[in-house]
N, C-alpha and C positions, 0 to 999 in steps of 0.2 A: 735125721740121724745126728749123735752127738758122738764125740770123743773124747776121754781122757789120755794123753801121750805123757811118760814116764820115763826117767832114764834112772837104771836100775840096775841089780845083780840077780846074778841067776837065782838067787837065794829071797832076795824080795820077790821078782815074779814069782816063783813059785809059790811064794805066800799070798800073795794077792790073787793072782790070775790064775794058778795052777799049771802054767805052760814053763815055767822054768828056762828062759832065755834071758842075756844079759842085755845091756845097752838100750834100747827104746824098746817099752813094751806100748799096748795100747789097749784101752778096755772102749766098746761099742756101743752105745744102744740106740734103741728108737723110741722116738717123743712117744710115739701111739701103745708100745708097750709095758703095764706096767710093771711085769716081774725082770724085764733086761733094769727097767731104772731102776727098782728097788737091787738090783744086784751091784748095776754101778755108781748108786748111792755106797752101798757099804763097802766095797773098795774102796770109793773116795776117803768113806772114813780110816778104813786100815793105812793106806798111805798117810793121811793125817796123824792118826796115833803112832808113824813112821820116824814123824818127826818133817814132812815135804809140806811147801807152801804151796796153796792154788792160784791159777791168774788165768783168767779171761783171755782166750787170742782172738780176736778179731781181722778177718781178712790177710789170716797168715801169720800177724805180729802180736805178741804180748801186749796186752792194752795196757798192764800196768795195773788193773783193776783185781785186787786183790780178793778171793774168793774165799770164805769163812765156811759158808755152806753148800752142799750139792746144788746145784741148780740144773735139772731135766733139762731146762730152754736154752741151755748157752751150747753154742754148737761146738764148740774147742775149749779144754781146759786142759794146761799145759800143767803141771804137778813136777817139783824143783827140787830134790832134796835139801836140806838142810846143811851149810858148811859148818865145820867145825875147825878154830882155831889150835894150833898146837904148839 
């Protein structure tokens, strides 16, 4: 099983995920299936086109290892919105 964890607005999940909750969303899949990854391939992209950067968690913690593309194999991929200066 992999995850992408999001902190978010009711108004992002709802575009992504369709459950419309605020604060940490989470989208699921499983290696062995491939229409869950093809689903949370293209959320990763909507969040992407969001304007959120990806990273690698490893054993709990942000590796640091910054994530450009989906990757099925990585078991945590923590998804950061974007700050913006004012």
């Amino acid at each position: 099983m992999g995850q992408i964890t999001f902190l978010c607005t009711p108004e992002i999940s709802r575009e992504v995920t369709g459950k419309g909750i605020g604060g940490d969303d989470v989208i699921v899949w499983d290696k062995n299936d491939l229409q869950g990854i093809k689903e949370a391939s293209e959320r990763f992209s909507k969040l992407k086109a969001l304007g959120y950067a990806a990273f690698n968690v490893v054993g709990g913690k942000k590796s640091g290892e910054f994530l450009k593309d989906f990757d099925p194999n990585v078991e945590e991929i923590m998804m950061i919105p974007a700050t913006r200066g004012g």
